[in-house]
C-alpha positions in Angstrom: 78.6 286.1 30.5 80.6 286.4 33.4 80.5 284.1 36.5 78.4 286.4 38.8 75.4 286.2 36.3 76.7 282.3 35.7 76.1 281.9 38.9 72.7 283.8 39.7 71.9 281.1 36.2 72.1 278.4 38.1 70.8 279.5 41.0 67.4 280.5 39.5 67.4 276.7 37.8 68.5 274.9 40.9 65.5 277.0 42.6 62.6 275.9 39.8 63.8 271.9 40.1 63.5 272.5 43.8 59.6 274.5 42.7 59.2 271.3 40.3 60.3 268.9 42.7 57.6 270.0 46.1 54.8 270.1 42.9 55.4 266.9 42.6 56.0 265.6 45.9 52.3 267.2 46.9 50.8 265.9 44.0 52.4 262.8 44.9 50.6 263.4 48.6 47.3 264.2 47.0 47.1 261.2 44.6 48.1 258.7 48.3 45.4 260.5 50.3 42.8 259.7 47.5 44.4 256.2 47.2 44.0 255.6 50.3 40.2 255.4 51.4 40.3 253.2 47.9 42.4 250.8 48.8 40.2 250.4 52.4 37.1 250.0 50.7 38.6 247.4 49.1 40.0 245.6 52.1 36.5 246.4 53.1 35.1 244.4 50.3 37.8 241.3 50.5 36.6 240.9 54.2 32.8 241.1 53.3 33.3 238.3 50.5 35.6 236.3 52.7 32.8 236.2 55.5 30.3 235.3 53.4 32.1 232.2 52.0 33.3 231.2 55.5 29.6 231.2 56.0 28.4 229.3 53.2 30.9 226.9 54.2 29.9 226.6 57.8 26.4 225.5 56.7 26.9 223.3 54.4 28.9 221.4 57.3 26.3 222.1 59.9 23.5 220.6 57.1 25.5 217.5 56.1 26.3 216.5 60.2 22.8 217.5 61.1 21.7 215.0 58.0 24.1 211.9 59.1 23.7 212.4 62.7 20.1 213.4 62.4 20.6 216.0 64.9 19.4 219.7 63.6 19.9 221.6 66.5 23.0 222.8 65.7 21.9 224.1 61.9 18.9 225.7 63.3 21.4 227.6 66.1 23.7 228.6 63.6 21.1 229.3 60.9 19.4 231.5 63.9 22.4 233.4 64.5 23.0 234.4 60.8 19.6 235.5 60.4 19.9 237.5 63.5 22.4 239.5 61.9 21.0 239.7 58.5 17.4 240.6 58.9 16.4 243.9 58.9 14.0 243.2 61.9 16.9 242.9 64.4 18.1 246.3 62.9 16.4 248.1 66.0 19.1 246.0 68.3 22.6 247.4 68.7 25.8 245.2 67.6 26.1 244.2 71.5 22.6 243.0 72.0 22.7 240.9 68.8 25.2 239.0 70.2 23.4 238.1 73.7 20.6 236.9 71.3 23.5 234.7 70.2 24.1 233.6 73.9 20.7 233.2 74.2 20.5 230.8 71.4 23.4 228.3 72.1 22.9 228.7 75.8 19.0 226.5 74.4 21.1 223.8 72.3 23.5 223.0 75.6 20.2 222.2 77.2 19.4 219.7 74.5 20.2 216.0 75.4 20.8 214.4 72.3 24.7 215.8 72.0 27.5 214.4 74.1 29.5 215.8 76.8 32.0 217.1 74.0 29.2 218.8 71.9 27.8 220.8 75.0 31.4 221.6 76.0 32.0 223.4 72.6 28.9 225.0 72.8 29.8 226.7 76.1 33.2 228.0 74.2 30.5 229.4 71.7 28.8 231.1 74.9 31.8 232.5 76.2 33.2 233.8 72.6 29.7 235.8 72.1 29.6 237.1 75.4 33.2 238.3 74.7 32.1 239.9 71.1 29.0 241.7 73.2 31.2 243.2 75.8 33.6 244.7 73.4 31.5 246.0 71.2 29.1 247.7 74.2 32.1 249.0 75.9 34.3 249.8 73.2 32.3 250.2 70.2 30.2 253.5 69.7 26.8 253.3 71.3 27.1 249.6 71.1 28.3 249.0 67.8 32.1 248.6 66.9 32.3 251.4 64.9 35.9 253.0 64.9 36.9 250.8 67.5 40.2 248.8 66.7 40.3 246.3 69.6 42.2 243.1 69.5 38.7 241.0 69.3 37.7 243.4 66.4 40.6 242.5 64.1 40.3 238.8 64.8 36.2 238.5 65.4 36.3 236.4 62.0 38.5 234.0 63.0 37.1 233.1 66.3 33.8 232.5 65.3 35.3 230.3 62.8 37.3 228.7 64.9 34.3 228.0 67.4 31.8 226.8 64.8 34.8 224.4 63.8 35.0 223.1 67.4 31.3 222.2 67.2 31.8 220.4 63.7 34.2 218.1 65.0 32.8 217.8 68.4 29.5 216.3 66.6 31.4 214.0 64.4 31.9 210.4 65.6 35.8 209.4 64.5 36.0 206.5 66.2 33.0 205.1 64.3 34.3 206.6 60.5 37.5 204.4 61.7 35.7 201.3 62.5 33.4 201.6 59.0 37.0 202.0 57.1 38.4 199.3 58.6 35.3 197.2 58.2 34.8 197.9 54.6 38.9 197.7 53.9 38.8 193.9 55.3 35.7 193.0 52.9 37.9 194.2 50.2 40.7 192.0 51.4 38.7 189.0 52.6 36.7 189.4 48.4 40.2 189.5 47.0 41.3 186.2 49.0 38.6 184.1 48.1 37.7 185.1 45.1 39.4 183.8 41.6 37.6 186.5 39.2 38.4 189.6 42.0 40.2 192.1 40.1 41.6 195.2 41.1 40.8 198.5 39.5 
């Protein structure tokens, strides 16, 4: 063999790696493009199951503050605006309209006048938030629904109505009287333990 045909050897080797190589780079492209619409339903699917446990939470808050406070206004509001979302008879409504039903609901419980000044306050953040959700998804959603749209309220539409319904909780809680019953019940335990010869701690 001499070094011309050598040469036209390696040549036609060097040439099927490089064949071998762009195979496997497009069936490397193939395998990321079928990947990918996988690995968004999935993100699709974490976000679903994160929502709905955000909103089991919230409920459960709403019920047990509604119980001690005996104030159910705000679980019926926030029951409302689940249901509102949920039941197929509001499917008639776009995206943007469900949320002025929203309005529409909280805008009732401000006029309520068993909640404080705080309460009412929050509840007018919850107002403005939903108003803010109806105008982004009427003017940049698709025929009133969010569709492709990738706005800054549509990445982070979970976390302010969690943060919102938060702000309500604690605005309905009274602190100042959990401090006072802890303080109360912490000097019984202290006045027992002083005058009693058989008080044992546990």
């Amino acid at each position: 063999m001499d070094i011309i045909q050598w040469f036209l050897l390696i040549n036609e080797n060097a040439l099927q790696i490089i064949a071998q190589m762009e195979q496997m780079a497009q069936e490397t492209k193939q395998s990321s493009t079928k990947l990918i619409p996988i690995l968004e339903q999935n993100h699709l699917n974490l976000n679903h199951t994160l929502a709905i446990n955000s909103t089991k939470i919230l409920f459960a808050l709403y019920a047990l503050t509604g119980l001690l406070n005996k104030k159910p206004q705000l679980t019926a509001a926030f029951f409302i605006s689940c249901l509102i979302f949920e039941c197929s008879f509001f499917d008639i409504f776009s995206e943007a309209q469900l949320y002025l039903l929203t309005f529409v609901t909280y805008t009732y419980v401000m006029t309520c006048n068993v909640f404080s000044v705080k309460t009412k306050l929050a509840c007018v953040i919850m107002c403005l938030i939903t108003l803010l959700f109806a105008y982004d998804a009427a003017f940049y959603g698709v025929n009133g629904f969010y569709g492709e749209s990738k706005t800054f309220v549509w990445h982070n539409i979970e976390r302010f109505a969690v943060c919102c319904h938060t702000i309500i909780i604690l605005s309905v809680i009274n602190f100042k009287r959990i401090y006072n019953n802890i303080k109360s019940f912490c000097s019984s335990i202290i006045y027992m333990s002083r005058n009693s010869v058989n008080f044992t701690v546990i």
